[in-house]
C-alpha positions, 0 to 999 in steps of 0.5 A, spaced: 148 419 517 144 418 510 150 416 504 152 422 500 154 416 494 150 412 490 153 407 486 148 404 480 151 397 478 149 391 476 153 384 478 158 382 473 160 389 471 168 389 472 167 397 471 162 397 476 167 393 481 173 398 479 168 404 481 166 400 488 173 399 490 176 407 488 169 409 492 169 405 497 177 408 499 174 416 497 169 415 503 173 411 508 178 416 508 173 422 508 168 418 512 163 419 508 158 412 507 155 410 500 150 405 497 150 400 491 143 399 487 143 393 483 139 396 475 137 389 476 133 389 480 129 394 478 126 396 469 126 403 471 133 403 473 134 399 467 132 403 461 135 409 465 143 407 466 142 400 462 149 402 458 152 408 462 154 404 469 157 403 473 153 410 474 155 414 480 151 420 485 153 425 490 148 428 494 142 426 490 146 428 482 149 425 477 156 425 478 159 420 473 159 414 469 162 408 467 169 410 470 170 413 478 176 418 479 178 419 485 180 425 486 174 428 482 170 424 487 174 426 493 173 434 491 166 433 490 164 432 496 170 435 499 166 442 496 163 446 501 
């Protein structure tokens, strides 16, 4: 099963461990899977979200940035 979530961050972002904790609850509880791609490791990812991250996907679109709602997330991917 392909993760529908994908959280960009970089280590030492405390927004970024926030967005990771509310995401990690919303796909546990709707058992959906999701990734983490570290900016860091990549310059394209850098000048892309360099101040806009954490930055957050579902299914392949930009969701949010900086701060993940829960129950915006949940309706995401709750949407048929």
């Amino acid at each position: 099963m392909a993760a529908r979530v994908t959280l960009y961050s970089r280590p030492g972002c405390h927004l970024c461990d926030d967005a990771r904790i509310r995401i990690a609850a919303v796909c546990e509880e709707l058992g959906e899977e999701y990734v983490e791609v570290s900016i860091d490791d990549d310059p394209d990812l850098q000048a892309r979200f360099g101040e806009e991250i954490p930055v957050t996907f579902v299914d392949g679109r930009q969701h949010d940035f900086w701060r993940v709602d829960p129950a915006r997330l949940r309706a995401a991917l709750t949407r048929p």
